[in-house]
MARTI-199884 format. One record per residue (C-alpha): x, y, z. Coordinates in steps of 0.05 Angstrom, whole numbers. Layout:
N
x	y	z
X	Y	Z
...
This chain:
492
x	y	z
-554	-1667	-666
-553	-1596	-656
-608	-1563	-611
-662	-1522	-649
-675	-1449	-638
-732	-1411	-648
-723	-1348	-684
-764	-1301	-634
-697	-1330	-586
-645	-1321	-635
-678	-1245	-639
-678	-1225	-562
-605	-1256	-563
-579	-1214	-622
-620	-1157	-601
-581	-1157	-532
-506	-1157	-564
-486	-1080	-552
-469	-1058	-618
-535	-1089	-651
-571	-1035	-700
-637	-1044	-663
-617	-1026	-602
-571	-963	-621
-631	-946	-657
-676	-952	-595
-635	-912	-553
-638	-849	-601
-712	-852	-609
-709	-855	-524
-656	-794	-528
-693	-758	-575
-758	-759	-529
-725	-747	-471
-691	-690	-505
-761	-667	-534
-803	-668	-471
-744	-629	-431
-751	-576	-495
-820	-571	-484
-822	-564	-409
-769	-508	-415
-822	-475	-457
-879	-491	-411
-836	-463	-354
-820	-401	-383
-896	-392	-406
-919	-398	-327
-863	-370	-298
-812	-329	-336
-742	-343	-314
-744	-408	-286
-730	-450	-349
-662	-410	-334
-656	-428	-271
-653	-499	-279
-612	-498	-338
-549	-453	-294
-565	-392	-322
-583	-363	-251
-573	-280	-258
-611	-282	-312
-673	-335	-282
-662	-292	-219
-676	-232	-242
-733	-251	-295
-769	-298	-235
-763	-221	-189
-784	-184	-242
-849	-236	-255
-861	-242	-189
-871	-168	-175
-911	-162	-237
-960	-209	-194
-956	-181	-135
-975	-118	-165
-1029	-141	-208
-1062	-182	-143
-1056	-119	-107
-1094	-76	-150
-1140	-126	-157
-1157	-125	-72
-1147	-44	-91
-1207	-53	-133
-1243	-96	-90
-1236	-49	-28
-1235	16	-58
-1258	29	-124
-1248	96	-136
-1184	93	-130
-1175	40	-185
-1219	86	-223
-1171	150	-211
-1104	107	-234
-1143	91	-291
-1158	168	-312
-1086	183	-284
-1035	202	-353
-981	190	-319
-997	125	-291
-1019	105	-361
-950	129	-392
-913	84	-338
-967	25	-345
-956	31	-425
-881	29	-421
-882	-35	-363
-916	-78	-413
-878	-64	-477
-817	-80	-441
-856	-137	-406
-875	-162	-480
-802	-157	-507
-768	-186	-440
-811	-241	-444
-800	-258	-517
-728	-258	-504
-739	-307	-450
-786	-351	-489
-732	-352	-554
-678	-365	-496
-714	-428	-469
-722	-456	-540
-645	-447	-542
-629	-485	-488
-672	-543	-499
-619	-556	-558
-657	-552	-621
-613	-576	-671
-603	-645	-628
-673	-653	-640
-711	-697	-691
-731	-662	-757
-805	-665	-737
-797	-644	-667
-751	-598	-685
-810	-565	-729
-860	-584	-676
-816	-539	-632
-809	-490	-678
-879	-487	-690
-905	-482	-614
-856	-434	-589
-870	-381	-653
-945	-397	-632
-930	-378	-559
-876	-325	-576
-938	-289	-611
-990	-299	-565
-960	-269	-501
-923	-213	-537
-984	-197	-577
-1028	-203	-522
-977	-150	-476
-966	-106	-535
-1046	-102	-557
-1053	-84	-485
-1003	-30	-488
-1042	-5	-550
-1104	4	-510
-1073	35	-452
-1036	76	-504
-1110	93	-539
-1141	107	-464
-1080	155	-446
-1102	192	-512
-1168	190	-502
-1156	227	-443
-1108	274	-466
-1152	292	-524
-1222	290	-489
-1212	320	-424
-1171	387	-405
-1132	396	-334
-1181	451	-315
-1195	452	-241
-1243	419	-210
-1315	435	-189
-1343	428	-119
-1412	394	-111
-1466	441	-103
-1510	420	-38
-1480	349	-47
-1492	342	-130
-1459	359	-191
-1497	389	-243
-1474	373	-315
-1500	400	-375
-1523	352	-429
-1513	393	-500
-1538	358	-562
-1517	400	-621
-1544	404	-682
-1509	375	-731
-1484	415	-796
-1427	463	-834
-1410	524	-785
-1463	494	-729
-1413	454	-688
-1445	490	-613
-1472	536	-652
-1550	506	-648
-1567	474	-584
-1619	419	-606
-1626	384	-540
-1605	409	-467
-1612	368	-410
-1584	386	-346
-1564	310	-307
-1562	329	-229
-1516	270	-198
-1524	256	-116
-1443	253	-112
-1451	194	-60
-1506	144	-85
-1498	170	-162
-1575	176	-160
-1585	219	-225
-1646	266	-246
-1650	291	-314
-1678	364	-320
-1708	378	-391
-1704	447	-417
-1741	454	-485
-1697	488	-542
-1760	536	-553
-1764	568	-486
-1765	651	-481
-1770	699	-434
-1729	672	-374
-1676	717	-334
-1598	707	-325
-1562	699	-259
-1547	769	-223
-1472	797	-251
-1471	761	-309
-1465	785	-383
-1525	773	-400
-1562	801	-343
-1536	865	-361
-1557	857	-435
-1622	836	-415
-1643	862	-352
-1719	840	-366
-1700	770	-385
-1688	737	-450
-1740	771	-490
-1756	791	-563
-1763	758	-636
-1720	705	-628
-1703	696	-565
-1709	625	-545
-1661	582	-506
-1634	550	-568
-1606	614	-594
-1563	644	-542
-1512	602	-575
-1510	637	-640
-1530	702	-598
-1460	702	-564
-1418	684	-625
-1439	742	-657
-1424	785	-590
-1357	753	-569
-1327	818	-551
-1377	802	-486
-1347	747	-463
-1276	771	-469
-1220	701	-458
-1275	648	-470
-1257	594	-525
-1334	584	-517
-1383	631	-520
-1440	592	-540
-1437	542	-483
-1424	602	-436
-1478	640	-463
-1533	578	-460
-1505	562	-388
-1517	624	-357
-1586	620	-382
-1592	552	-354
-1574	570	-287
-1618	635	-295
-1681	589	-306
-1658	527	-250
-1628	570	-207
-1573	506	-198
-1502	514	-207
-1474	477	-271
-1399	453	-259
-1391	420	-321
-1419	418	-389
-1415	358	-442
-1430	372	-518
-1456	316	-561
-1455	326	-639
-1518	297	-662
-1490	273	-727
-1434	240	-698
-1479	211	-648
-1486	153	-689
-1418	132	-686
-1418	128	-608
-1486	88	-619
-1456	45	-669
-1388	27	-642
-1435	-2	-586
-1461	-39	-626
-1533	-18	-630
-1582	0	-580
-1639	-37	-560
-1702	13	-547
-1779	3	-549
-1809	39	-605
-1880	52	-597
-1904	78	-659
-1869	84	-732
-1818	139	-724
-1812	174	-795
-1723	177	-818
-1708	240	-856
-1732	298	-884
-1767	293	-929
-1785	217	-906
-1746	166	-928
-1762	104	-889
-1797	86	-820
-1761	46	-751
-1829	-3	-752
-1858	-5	-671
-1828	-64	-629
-1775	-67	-583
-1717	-71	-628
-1646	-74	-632
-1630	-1	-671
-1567	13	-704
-1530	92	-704
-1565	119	-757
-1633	83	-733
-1621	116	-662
-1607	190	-686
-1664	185	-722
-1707	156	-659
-1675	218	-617
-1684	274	-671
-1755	259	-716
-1798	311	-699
-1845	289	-769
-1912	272	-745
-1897	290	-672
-1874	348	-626
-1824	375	-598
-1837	351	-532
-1854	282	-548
-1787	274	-573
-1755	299	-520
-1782	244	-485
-1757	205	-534
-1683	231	-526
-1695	218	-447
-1707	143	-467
-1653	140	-508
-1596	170	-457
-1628	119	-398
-1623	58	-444
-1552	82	-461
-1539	89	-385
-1556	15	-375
-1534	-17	-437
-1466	10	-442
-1423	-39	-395
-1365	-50	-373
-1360	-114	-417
-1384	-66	-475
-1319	-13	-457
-1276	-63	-450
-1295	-105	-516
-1302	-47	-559
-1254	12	-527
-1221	29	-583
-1282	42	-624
-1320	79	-573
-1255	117	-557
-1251	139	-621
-1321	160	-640
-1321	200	-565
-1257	236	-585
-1290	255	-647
-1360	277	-631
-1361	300	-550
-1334	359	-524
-1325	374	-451
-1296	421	-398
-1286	358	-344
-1219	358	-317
-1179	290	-330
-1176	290	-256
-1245	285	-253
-1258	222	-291
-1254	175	-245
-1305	200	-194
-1353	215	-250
-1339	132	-280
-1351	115	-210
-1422	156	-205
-1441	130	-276
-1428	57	-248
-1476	70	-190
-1529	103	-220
-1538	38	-268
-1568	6	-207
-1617	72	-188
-1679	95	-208
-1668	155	-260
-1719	212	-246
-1737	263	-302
-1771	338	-301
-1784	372	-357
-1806	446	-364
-1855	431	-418
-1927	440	-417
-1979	427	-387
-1940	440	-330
-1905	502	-351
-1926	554	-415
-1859	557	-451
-1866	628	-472
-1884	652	-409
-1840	605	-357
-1863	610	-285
-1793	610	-260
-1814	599	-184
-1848	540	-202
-1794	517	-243
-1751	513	-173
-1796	486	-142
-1800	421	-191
-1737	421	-179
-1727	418	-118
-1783	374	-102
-1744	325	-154
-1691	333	-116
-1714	314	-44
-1761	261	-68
-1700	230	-95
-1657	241	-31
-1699	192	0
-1686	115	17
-1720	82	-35
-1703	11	-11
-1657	-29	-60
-1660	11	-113
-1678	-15	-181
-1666	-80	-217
-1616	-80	-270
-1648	-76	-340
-1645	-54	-406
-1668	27	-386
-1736	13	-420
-1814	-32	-400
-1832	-82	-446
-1894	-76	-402
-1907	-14	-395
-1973	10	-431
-2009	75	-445
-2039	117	-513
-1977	141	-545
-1958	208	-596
-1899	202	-644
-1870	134	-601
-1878	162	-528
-1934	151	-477
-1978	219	-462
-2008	269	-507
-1975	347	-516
-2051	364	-469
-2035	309	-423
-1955	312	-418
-1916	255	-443
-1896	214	-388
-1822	200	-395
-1809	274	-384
-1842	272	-325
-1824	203	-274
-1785	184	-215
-1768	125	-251
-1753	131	-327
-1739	61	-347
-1815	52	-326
-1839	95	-380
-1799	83	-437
């Protein structure tokens, strides 16, 4: 009688004959994993390290080169980063630098396209068509997913370096450079009022920012827009015009603009009058050296506030919107948008002139703190855009790193603030002497060590307290205190 078999046995014994259907069928499913993982490492490789999928694979000019090329492209990136680390500044001057933005631009386009190549090489050699129909489109699928994620990512950087290399061009001239005055730079904060044919024509806020060009320490000097009777350096224009100082009608600060526009024969090769015109005055009344000026439309200053995405400011009282009124910002500490913030700046319903110039001081140390570097970086283009449209400026490009530097330190220093208002000084009858001496009691009270300077915040007190007129502490009898403090963020 014939031995029985079981059928599992009869299985492993047919299984095991060579040219069984199971088996041939086994080994392709093994060959096509094999085949899919070594596919997918290519890819991997080629993702870390660009040119090494081709070495392996005997393509070795080519992985050779790409693996040099990569390599140097890290080296360099790791060495600007200890650049940085060390020295700042000079990070902050490649950054401002046109050319080194036109070289940077053109590195990673070719970076983006090089690498593409390489990435659509790797898929090639880990043999598509050999591959299963679903790991075929799994391959498909990853590498068009990885294909568009590093060129993307290098060409969206390009665009940014591209919009920064504009933003330069467009916002800041190759002018020469001013020397510190006594060890600080003086710049001229010009908010203009906003309107047909008034583009620097009517000066609505001026503020002069006097910057310690080592620490960044910053003071802001408030001029009021309604100011008369003040005299103009010796030599200049002006001082011949008016000999006995800015005097008659109309004569306040805020006019000199439109004053000089309609006498340009006086200030014969100037593209700007105005600003010329309302700096000499300036530096007539301070007696400090201005070596740059920045204009700020007011209308437009929405769009810088809003491409930030807001700013966050205490409001102490309701602050009226338009004219006639249209609406109120309620009191609270609140998160304003553009229009909200011009409106914050500007209202003078229901208040003064000089309580909203301490108003606009609050609003310039809240943009010091809250505009970060994370801020720049997540929303360049936008603030880019809305600078290029509504700030003029006669800083050299050359300049723009050293002044980025100083605006990065000053976020950790107390901001002072002076204003030329009353009560301590009769508008229409400025005591220039003791205007210079404010300032230069600002000035040395700042220039001392003040420990570890101030904590970062948001540029305004929650806790602050005080009677307040039209949403700043102080009274037009009293003074208002944000226009006069060593520390502004105290007061606002």
């Amino acid at each position: 009688m014939a031995p029985v078999t079981s059928g599992s046995t009869r299985t492993r014994s047919t299984a095991s004959h060579p040219g069984h259907p199971d088996l041939a069928a086994y080994r392709a499913r093994e060959l096509g994993r094999v085949r899919f993982r070594r596919a997918l490492t290519l890819l991997v490789m080629t993702l870390l390290m660009p040119g090494s999928a081709q070495l392996v694979m005997g393509r070795k000019q080519v992985g050779r080169l790409a693996v040099r090329v990569w390599l140097a492209c890290v080296g360099s990136a790791l060495l600007l980063a200890a650049v940085g680390w060390l020295w700042p500044e000079v990070l902050f001057r490649l950054a401002a630098d046109t050319t080194v933005l036109a070289v940077l631009r053109t590195g990673l386009t070719v970076l983006a396209i090089g690498w593409t190549l390489l990435l659509i090489d790797a898929w090639r050699l880990g043999d598509p068509l050999r591959l299963r129909q679903k790991q075929r489109l799994a391959m498909v699928g990853l590498n068009g997913t990885v294909v568009f994620a590093v060129a993307g990512s290098l060409l969206f950087a390009s665009h940014l370096v591209a919009v920064q290399r504009d933003f330069i061009t467009t916002m800041f001239g190759d002018g020469v450079a001013s020397a510190a005055e006594h060890g600080r730079y003086n710049v001229l904060l010009i908010g203009g009022d906003a309107g047909d044919g008034r583009w620097g024509l009517r000066t609505d806020s001026m503020t002069v920012a006097s910057i310690d060009e080592e620490t960044g320490r910053t003071i802001l000097f408030g001029l009021p827009r309604n100011m008369t009777n003040f005299p103009f350096p010796e030599g200049s224009e002006l001082a011949a015009e008016f000999p006995d100082g800015y005097d008659c009608e109309t004569c306040t600060l805020n006019s000199l603009a439109t004053w000089a526009a309609d006498h340009r024969d006086l200030f014969k090769g100037s593209e700007t009058p105005g600003i010329d015109a309302t700096i000499e005055g300036i530096e007539g009344i301070t007696g400090l050296k201005i070596n740059y000026y920045t204009l700020v439309n007011m209308e437009g200053f929405k769009s810088l506030v809003t491409a930030m995405g807001g700013l966050t400011l205490n409001v102490r009282d309701r602050i009226p919107i338009g004219v006639p009124v249209v609406d109120y910002i309620e009191p609270g500490v609140r998160r304003l948008n553009g229009f909200q913030t011009l409106w914050f700046a500007r209202s003078r319903e229901s208040a003064d002139d000089y309580s909203r110039m301490a108003r606009q001081k609050c609003v310039m140390s809240a943009m010091l703190q809250q505009l970060s570097p994370q801020t720049v970086l997540t929303k360049f283009e936008a603030l880019a855009d809305a600078s290029t449209h509504l700030i003029e400026t006669d800083l050299p490009a050359s300049e723009v790193g050293e002044f980025t530097q100083l605006a990065l330190r000053a976020k950790s220093q107390k901001v002072g603030t002076v204003s030329f208002v009353p009560p301590a000084i009769n508008t229409s009858d400025p005591d220039i002497d003791k205007i210079r001496t404010m300032i230069d009691d600002a000035i040395t009270k700042s220039e001392q060590p003040s420990g570890s300077g101030r904590k970062k915040g948001p540029g305004f007190s929650k806790s602050s307290s005080g009677a307040s007129t039209g949403g700043s502490i102080g009274s037009l009898s009293s003074g208002y205190a944000a226009n006069q403090s060593a520390d502004l963020s105290k007061v606002c």
